[in-house]
C-alpha positions as a Markdown table, in Angstrom:
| # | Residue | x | y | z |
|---|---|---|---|---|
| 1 | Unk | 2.1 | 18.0 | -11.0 |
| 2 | Unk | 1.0 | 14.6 | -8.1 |
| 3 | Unk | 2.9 | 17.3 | -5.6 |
| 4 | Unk | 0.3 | 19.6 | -6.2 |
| 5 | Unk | -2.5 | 16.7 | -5.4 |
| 6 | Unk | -4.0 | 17.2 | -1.9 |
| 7 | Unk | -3.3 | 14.3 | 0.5 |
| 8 | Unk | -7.2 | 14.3 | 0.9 |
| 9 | Unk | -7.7 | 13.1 | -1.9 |
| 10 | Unk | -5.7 | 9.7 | -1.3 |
| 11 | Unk | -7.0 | 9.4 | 2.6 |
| 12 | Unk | -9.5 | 7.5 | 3.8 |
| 13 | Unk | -13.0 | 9.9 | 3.2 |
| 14 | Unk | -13.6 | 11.2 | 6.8 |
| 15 | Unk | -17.6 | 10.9 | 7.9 |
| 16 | Unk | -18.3 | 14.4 | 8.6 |
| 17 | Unk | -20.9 | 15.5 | 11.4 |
| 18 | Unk | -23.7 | 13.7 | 12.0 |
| 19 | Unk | -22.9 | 10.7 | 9.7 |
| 20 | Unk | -21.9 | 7.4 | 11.1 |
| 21 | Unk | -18.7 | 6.5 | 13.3 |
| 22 | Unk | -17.8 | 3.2 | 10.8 |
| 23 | Unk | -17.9 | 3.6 | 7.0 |
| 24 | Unk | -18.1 | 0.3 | 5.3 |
| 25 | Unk | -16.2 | -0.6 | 2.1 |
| 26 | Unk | -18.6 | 0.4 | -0.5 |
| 27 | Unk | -19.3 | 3.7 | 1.2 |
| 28 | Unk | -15.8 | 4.6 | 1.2 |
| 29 | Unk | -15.5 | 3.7 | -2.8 |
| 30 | Unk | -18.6 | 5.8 | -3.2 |
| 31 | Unk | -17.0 | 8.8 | -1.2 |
| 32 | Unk | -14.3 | 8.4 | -3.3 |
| 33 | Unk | -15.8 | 8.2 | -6.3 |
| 34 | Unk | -17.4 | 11.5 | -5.7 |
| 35 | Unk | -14.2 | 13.2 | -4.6 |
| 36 | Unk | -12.8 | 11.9 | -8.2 |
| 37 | Unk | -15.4 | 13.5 | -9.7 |
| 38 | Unk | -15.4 | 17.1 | -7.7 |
| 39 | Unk | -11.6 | 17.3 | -8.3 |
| 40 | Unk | -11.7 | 16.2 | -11.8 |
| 41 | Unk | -12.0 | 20.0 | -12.8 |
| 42 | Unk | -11.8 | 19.7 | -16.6 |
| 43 | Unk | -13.6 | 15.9 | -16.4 |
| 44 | Unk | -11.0 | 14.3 | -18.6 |
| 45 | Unk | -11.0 | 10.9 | -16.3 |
| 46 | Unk | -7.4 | 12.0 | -14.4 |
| 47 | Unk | -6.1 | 14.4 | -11.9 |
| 48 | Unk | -3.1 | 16.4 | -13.0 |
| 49 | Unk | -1.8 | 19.9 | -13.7 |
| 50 | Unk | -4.9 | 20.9 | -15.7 |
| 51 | Unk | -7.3 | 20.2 | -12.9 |
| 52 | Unk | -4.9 | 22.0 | -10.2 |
| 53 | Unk | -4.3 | 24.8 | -12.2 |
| 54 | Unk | -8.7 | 25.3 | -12.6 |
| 55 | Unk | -9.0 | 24.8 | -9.5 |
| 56 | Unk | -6.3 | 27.3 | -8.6 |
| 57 | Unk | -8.3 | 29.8 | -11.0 |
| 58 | Unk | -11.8 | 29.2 | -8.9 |
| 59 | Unk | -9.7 | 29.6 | -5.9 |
| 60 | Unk | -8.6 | 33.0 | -7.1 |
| 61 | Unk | -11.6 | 34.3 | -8.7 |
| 62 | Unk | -13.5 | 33.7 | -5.4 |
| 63 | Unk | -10.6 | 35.5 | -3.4 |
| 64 | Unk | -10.9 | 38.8 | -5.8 |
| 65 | Unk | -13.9 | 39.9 | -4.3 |
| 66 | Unk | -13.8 | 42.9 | -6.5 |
| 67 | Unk | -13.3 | 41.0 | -9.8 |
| 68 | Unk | -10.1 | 43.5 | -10.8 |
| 69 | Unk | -8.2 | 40.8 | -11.6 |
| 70 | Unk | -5.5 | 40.8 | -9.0 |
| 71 | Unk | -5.7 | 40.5 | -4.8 |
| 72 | Unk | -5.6 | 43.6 | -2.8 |
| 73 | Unk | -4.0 | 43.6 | 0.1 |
| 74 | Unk | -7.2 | 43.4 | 1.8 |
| 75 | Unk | -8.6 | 40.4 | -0.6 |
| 76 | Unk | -4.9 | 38.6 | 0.6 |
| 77 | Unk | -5.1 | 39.1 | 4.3 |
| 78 | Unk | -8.8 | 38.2 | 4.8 |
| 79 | Unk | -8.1 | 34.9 | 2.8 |
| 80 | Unk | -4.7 | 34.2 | 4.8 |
| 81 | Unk | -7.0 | 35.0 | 8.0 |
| 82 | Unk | -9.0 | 31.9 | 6.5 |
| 83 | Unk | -6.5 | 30.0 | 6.2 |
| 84 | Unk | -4.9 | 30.0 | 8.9 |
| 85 | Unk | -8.4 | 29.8 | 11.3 |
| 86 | Unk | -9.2 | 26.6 | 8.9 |
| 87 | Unk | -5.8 | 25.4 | 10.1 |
| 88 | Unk | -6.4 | 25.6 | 13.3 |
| 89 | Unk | -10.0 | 24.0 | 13.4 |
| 90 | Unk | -8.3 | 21.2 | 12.0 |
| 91 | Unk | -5.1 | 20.9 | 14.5 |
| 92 | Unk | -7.7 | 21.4 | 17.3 |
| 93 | Unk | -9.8 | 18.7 | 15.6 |
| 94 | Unk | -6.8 | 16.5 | 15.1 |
| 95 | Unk | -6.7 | 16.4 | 11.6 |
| 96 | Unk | -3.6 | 16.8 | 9.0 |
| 97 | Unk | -3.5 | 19.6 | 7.1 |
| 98 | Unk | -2.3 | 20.5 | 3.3 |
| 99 | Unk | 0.9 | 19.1 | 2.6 |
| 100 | Unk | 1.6 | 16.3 | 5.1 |
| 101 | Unk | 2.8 | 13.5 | 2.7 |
| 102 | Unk | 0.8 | 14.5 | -0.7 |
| 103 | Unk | 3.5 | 14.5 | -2.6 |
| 104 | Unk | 4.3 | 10.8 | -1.4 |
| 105 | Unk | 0.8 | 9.8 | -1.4 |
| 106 | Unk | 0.2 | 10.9 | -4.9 |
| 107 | Unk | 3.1 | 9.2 | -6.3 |
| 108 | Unk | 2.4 | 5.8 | -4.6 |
| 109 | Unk | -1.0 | 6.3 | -6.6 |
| 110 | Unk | 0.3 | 7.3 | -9.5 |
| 111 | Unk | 1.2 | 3.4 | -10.3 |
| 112 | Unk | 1.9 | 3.7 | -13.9 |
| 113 | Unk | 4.1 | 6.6 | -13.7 |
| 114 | Unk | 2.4 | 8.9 | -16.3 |
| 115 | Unk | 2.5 | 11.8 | -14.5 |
| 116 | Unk | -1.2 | 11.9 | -13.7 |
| 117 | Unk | -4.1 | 9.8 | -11.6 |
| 118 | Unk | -6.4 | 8.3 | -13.0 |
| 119 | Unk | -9.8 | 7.1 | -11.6 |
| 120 | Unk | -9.2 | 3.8 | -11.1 |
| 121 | Unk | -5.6 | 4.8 | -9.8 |
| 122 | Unk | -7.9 | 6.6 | -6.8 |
| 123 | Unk | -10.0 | 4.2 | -6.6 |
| 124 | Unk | -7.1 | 1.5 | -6.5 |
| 125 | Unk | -5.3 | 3.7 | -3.6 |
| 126 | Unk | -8.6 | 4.4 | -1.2 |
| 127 | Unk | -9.3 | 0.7 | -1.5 |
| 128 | Unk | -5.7 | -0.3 | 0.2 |
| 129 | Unk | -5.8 | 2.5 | 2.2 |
| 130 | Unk | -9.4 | 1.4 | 3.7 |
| 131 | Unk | -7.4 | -3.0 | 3.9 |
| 132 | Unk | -5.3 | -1.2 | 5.7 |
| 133 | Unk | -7.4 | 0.9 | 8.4 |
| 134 | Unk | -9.9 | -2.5 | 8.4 |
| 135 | Unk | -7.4 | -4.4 | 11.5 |
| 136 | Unk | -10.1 | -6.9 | 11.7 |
| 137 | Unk | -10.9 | -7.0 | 8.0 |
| 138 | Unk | -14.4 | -7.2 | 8.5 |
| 139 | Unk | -15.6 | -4.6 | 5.8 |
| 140 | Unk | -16.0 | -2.0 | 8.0 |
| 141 | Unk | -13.6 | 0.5 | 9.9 |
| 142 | Unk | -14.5 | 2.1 | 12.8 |
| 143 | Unk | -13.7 | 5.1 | 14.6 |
| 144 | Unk | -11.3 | 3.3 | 16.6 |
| 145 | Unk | -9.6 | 1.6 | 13.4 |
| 146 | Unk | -8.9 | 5.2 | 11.6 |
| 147 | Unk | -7.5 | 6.3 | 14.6 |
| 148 | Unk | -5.4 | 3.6 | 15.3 |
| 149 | Unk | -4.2 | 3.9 | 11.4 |
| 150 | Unk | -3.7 | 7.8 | 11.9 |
| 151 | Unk | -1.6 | 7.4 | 15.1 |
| 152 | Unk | 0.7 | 4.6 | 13.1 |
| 153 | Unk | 0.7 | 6.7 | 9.7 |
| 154 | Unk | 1.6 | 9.6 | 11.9 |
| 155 | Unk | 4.3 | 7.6 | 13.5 |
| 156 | Unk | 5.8 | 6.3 | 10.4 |
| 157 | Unk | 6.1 | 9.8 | 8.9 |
| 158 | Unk | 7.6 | 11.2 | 12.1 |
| 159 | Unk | 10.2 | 8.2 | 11.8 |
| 160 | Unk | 10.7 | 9.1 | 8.5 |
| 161 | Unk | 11.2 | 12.6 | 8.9 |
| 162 | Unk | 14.2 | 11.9 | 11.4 |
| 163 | Unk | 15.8 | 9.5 | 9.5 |
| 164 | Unk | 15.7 | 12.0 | 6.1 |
| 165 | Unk | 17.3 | 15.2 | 8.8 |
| 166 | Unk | 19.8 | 12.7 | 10.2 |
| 167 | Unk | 21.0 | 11.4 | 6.9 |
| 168 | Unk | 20.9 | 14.8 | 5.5 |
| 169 | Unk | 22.6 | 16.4 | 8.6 |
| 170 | Unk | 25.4 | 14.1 | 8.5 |
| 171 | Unk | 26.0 | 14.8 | 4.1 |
| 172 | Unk | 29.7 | 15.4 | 3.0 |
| 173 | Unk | 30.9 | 13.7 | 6.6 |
């Protein structure tokens, strides 16, 4: 059920247009906070499989535009044209996508093992991401800061990634 988690929801909040190039501490925990809340479908104080599986069900009954209770072929190829221009805003934009270390991500917040996330779980995980992206641990992160975390995070996954196919490759040898 934490693989279904999007990674968004254990990154640091991203300003978007318009708002300020350094988020302080308490505006991150507020950001997060409100994600909590927004993805806490059935508002039983933890993210799990009842929460993905509503929002899968909103997801779906805003894709059947004719309300018949199934996709059309049409319904399925305008939302996969979504999709896929949303992907590539974001790759343009340099920003990760759906899937890139969720499953990870939610399991390292997941610190009691219970199968779900709970708010102060979240809460827990956006505060070490944000000691983290803070390099001069003044309370704030910059612009500069979240990139410099991104390009490392990126790094470390990419390192990972070889390791895992080398390792696997080389199986049974």
């Amino acid at each position: 059920a934490l693989a279904a988690i999007p990674a968004a929801l254990l990154a640091q909040p991203m300003p978007g247009p318009g708002a300020p190039a350094n988020l302080s501490k308490a505006d991150a925990q507020a950001r997060a906070a409100e994600m909590f809340a927004r993805m806490d479908a059935n508002q039983d104080g933890k993210l799990d499989q009842a929460d993905r599986a509503a929002r899968q069900s909103q997801a779906f009954a805003r894709l059947d535009t004719d309300k018949d209770g199934k996709l059309s072929q049409q319904e399925f190829a305008v939302a996969q044209a979504r999709r896929e221009g949303m992907v590539a805003g974001r790759r343009m934009a340099g920003q990760r996508g759906p899937g890139d270390g969720r499953g990870m991500m939610a399991r390292m917040a997941d610190t009691n093992q219970d199968g779900a996330i709970s708010r102060d779980e979240f809460l827990a995980a956006q505060g070490k991401r944000f000691a983290m992206m803070d390099a001069d641990k003044n309370g704030t992160v910059t612009a500069e800061e979240r990139q410099a975390a991104r390009a490392k995070m990126r790094e470390h996954m990419r390192s990972m990634r070889g390791a895992n196919g080398t390792k696997a490759g080389h199986e049974g040898h």
